[in-house]
PyMOL Python script that loads the backbone (N, CA, C, O; Angstrom):
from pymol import cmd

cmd.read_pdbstr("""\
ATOM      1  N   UNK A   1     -17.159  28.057  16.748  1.00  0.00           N
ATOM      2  CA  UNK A   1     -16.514  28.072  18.037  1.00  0.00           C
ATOM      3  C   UNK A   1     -16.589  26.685  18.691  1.00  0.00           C
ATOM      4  O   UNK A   1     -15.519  26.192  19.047  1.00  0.00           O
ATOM      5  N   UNK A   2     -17.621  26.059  18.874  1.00  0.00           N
ATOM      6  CA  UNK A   2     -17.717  24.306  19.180  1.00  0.00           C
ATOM      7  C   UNK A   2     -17.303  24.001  18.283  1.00  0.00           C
ATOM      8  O   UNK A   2     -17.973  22.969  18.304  1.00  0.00           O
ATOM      9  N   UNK A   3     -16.685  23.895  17.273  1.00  0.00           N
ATOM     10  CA  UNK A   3     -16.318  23.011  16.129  1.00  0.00           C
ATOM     11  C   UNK A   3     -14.837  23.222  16.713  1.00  0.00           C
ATOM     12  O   UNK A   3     -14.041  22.285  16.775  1.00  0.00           O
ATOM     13  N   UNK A   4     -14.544  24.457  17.116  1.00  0.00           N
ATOM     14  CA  UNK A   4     -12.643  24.559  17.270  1.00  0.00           C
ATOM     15  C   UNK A   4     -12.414  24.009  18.862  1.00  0.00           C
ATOM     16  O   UNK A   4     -11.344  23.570  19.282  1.00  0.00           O
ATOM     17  N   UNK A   5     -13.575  24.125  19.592  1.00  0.00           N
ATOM     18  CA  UNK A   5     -13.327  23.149  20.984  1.00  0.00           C
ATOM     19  C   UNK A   5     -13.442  21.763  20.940  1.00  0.00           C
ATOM     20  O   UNK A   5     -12.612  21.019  21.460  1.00  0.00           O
ATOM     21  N   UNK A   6     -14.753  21.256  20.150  1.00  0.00           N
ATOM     22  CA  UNK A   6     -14.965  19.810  20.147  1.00  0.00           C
ATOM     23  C   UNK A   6     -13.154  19.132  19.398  1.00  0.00           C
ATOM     24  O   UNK A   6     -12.651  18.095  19.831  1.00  0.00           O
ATOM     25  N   UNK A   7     -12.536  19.923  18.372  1.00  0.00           N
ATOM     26  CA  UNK A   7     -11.396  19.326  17.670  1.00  0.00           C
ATOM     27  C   UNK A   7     -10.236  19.551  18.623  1.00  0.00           C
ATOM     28  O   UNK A   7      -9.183  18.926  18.502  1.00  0.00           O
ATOM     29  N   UNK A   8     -10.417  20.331  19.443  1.00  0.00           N
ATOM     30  CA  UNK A   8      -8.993  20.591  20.511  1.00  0.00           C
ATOM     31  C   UNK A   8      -9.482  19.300  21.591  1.00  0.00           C
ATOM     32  O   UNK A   8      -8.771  18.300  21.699  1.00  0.00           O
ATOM     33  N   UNK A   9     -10.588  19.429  22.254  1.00  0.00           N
ATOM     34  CA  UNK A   9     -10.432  18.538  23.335  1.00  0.00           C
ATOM     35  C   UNK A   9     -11.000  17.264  22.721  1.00  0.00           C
ATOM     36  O   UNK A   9     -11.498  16.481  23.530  1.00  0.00           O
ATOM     37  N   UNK A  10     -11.014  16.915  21.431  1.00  0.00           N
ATOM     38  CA  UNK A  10     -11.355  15.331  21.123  1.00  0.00           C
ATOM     39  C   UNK A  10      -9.853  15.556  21.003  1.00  0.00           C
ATOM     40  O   UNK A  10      -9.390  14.927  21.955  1.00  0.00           O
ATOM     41  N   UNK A  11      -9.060  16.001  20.478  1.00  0.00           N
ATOM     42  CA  UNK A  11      -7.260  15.330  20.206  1.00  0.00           C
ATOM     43  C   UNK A  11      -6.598  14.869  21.460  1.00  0.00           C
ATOM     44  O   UNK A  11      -5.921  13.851  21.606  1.00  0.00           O
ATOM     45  N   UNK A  12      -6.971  15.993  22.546  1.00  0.00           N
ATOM     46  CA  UNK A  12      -6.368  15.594  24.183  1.00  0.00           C
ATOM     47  C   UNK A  12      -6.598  14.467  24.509  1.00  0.00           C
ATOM     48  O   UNK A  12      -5.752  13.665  24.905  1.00  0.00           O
ATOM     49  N   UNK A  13      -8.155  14.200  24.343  1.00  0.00           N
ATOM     50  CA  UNK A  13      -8.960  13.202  25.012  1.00  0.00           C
ATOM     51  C   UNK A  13      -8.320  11.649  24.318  1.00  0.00           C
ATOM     52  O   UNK A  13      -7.765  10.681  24.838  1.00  0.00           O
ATOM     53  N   UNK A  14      -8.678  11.954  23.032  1.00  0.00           N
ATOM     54  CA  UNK A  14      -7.936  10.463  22.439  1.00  0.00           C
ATOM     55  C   UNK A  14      -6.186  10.052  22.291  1.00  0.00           C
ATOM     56  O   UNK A  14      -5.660   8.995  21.943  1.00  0.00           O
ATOM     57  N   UNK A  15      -5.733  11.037  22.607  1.00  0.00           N
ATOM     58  CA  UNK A  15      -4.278  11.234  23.000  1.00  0.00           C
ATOM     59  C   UNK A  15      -3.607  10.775  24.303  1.00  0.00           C
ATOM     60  O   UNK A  15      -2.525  10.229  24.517  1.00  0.00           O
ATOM     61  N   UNK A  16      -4.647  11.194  25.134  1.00  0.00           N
ATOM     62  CA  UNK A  16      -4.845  11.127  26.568  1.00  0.00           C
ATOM     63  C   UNK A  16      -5.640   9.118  26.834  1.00  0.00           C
ATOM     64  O   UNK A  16      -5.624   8.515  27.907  1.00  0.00           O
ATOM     65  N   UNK A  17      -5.955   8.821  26.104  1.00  0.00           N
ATOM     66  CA  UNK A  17      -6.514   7.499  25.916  1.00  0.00           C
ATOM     67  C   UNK A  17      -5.534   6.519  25.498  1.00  0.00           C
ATOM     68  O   UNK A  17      -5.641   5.357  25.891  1.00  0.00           O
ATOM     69  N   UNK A  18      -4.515   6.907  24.676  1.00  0.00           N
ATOM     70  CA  UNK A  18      -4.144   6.007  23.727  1.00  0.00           C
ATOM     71  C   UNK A  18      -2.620   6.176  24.803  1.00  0.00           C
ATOM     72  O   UNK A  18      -1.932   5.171  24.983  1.00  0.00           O
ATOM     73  N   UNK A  19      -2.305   7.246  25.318  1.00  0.00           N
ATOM     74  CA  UNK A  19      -0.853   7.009  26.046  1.00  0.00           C
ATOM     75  C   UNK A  19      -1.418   6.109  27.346  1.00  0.00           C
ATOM     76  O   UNK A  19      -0.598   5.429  27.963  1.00  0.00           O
ATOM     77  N   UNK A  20      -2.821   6.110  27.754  1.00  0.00           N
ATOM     78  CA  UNK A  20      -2.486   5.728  28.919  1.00  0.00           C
ATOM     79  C   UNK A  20      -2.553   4.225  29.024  1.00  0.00           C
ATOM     80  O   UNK A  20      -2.010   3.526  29.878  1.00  0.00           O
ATOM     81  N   UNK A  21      -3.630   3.683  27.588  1.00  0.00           N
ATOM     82  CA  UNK A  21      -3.061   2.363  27.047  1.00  0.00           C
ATOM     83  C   UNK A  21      -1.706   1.822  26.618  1.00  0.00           C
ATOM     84  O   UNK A  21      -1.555   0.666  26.220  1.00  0.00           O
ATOM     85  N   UNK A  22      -0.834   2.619  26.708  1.00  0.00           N
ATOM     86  CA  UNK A  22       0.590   2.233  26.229  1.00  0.00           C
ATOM     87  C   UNK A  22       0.509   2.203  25.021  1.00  0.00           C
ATOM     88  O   UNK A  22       0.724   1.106  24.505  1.00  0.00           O
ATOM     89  N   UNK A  23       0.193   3.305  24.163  1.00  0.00           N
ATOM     90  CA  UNK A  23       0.267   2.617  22.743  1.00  0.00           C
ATOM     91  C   UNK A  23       1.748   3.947  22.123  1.00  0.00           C
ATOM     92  O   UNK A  23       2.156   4.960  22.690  1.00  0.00           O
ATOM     93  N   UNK A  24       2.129   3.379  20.922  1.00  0.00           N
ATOM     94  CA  UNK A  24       3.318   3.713  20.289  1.00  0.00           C
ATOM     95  C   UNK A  24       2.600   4.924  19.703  1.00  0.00           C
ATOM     96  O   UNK A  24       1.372   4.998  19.664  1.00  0.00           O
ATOM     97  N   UNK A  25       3.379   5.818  19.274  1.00  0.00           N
ATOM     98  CA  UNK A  25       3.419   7.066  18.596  1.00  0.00           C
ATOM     99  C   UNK A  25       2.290   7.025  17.471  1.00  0.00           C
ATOM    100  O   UNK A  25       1.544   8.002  17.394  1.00  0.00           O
ATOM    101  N   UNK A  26       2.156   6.194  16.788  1.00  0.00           N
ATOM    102  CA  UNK A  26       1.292   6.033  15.633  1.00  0.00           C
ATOM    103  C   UNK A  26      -0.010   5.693  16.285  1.00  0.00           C
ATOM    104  O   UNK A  26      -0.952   6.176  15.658  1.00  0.00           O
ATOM    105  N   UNK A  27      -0.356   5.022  17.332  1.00  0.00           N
ATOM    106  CA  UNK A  27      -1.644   4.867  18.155  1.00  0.00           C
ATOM    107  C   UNK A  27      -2.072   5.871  18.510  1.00  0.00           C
ATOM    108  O   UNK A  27      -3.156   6.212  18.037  1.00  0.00           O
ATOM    109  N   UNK A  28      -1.419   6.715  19.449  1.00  0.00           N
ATOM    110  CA  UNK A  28      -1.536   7.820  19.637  1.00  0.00           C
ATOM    111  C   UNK A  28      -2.210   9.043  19.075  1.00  0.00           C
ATOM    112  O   UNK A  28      -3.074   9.707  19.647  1.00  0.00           O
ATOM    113  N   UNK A  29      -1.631   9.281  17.711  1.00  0.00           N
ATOM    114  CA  UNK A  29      -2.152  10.174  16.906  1.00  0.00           C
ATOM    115  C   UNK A  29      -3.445   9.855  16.321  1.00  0.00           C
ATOM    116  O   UNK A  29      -4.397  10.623  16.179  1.00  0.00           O
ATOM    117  N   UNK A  30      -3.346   8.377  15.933  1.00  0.00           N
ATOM    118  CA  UNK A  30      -4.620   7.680  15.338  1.00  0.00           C
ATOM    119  C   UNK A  30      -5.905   8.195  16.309  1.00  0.00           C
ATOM    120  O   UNK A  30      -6.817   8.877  15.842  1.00  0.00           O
ATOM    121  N   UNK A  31      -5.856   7.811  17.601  1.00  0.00           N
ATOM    122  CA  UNK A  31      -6.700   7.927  18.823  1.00  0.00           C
ATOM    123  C   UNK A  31      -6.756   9.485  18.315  1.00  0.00           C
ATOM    124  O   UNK A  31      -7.844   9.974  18.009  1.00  0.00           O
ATOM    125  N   UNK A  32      -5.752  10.116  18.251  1.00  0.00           N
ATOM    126  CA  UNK A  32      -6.315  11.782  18.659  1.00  0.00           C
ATOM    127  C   UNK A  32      -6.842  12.675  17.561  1.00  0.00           C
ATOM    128  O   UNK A  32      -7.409  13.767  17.502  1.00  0.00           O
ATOM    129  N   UNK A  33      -6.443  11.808  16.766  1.00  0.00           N
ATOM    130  CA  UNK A  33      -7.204  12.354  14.745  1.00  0.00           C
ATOM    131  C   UNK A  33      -8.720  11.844  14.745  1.00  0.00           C
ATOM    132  O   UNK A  33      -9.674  12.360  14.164  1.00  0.00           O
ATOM    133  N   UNK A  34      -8.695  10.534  15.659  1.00  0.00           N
ATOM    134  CA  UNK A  34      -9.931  10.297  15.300  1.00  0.00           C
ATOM    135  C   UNK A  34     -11.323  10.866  16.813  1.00  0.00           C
ATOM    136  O   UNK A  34     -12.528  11.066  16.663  1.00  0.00           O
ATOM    137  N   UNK A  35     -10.737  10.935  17.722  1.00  0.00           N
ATOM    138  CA  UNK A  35     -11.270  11.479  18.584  1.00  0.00           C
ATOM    139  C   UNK A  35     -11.874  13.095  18.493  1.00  0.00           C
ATOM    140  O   UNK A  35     -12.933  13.500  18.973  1.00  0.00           O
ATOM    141  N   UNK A  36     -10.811  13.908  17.691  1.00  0.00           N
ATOM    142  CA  UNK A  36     -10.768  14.989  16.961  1.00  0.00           C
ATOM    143  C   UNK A  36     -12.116  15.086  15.967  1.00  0.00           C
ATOM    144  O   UNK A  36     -12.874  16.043  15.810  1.00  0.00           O
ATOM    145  N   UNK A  37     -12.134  14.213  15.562  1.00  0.00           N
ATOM    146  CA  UNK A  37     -13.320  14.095  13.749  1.00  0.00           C
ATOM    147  C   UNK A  37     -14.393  14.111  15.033  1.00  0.00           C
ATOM    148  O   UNK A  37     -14.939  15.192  15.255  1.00  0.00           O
ATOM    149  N   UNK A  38     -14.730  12.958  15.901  1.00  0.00           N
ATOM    150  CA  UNK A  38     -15.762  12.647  16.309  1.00  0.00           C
ATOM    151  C   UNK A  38     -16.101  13.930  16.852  1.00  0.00           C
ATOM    152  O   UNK A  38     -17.041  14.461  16.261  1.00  0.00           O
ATOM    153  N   UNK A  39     -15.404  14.870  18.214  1.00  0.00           N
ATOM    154  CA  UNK A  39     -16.029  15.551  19.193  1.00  0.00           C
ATOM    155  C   UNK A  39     -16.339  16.854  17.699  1.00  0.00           C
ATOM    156  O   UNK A  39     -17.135  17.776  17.521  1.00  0.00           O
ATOM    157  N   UNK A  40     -15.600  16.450  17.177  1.00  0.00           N
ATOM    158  CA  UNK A  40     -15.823  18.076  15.737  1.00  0.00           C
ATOM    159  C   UNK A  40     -17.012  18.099  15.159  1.00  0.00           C
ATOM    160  O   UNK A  40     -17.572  19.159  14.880  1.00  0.00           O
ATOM    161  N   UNK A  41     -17.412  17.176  14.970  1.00  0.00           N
ATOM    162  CA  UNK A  41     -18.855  16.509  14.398  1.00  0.00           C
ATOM    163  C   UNK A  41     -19.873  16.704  15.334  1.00  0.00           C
ATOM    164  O   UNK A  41     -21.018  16.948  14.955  1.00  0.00           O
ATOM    165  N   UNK A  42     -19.611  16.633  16.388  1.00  0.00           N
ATOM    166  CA  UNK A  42     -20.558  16.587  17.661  1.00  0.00           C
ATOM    167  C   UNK A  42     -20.562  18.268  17.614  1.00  0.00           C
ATOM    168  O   UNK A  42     -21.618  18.700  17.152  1.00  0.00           O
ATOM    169  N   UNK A  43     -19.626  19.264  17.985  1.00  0.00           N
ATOM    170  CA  UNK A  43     -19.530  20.410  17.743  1.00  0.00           C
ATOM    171  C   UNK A  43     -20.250  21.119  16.762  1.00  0.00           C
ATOM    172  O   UNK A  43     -20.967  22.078  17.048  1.00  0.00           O
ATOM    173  N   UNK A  44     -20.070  20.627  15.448  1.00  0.00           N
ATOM    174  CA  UNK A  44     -20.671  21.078  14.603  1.00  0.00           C
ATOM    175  C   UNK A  44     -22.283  21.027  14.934  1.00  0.00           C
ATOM    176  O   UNK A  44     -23.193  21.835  14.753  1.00  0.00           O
ATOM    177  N   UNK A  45     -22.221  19.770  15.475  1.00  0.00           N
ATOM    178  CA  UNK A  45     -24.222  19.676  15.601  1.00  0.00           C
ATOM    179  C   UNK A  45     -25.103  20.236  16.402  1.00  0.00           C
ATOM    180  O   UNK A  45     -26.320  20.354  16.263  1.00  0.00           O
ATOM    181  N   UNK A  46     -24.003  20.765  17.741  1.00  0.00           N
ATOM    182  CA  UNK A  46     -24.024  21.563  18.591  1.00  0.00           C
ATOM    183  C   UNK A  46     -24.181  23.403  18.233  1.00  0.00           C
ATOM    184  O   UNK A  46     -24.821  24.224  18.890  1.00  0.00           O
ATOM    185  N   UNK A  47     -23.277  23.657  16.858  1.00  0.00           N
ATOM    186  CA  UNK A  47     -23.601  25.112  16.315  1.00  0.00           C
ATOM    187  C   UNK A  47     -24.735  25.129  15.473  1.00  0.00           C
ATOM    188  O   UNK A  47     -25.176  26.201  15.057  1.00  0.00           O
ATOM    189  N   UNK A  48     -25.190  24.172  15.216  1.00  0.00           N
ATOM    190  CA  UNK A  48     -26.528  24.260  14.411  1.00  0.00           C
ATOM    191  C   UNK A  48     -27.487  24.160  14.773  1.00  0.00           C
ATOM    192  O   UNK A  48     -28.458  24.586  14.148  1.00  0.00           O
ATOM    193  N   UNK A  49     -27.591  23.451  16.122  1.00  0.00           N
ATOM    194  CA  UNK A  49     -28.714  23.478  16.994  1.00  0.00           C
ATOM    195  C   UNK A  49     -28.459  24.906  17.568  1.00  0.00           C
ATOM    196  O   UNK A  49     -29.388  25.696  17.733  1.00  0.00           O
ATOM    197  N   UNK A  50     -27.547  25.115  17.778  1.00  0.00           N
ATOM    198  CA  UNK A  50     -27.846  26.592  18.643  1.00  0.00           C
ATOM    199  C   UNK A  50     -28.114  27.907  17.723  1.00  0.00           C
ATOM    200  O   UNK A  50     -28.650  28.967  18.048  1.00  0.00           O
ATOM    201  N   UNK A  51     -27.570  27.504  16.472  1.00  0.00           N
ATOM    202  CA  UNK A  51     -27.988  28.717  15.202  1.00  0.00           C
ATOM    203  C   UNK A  51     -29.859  28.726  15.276  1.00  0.00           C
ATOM    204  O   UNK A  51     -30.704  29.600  15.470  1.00  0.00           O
ATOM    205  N   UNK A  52     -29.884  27.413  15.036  1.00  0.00           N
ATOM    206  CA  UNK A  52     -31.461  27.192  14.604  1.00  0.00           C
ATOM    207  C   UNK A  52     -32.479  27.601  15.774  1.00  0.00           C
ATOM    208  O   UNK A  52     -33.626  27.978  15.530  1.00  0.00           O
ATOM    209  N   UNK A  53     -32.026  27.506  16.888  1.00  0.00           N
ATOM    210  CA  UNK A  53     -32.732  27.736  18.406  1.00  0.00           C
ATOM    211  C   UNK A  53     -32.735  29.538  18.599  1.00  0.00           C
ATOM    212  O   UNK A  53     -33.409  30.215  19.375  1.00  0.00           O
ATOM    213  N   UNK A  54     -31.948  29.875  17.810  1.00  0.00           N
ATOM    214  CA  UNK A  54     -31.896  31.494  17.940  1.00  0.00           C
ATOM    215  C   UNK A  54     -32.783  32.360  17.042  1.00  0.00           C
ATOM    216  O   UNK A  54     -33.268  33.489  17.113  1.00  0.00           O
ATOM    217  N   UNK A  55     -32.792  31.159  16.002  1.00  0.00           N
ATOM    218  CA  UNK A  55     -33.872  31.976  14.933  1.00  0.00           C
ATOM    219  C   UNK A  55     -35.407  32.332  15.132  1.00  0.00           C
ATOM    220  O   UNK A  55     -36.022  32.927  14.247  1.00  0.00           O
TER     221      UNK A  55
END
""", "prot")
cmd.dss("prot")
cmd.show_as("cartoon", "prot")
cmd.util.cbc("prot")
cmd.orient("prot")
């Protein structure tokens, strides 16, 4: 469930970064693919700490 939020709001966020720098279509996506990996990763570390905290 953090893994499918951290990848929705890292795409906004770096999407949301890269238009407001003025960047072209290909910036854009770049920013929001990679903003995506990062908050997903963070997510992920976030369900494993909370798996492991329950046990």
């Amino acid at each position: 469930m953090f893994v499918i939020l951290g990848l929705i709001v890292g795409a906004v966020t770096g999407g949301t970064i890269a238009r407001r720098r003025k960047g072209k279509t290909a910036d854009i996506v770049q920013y929001a693919i990679v903003y995506a990996m990062a908050f997903g990763l963070l997510g992920m570390l976030v369900t494993i700490f909370v798996h492991r905290a329950a046990i």
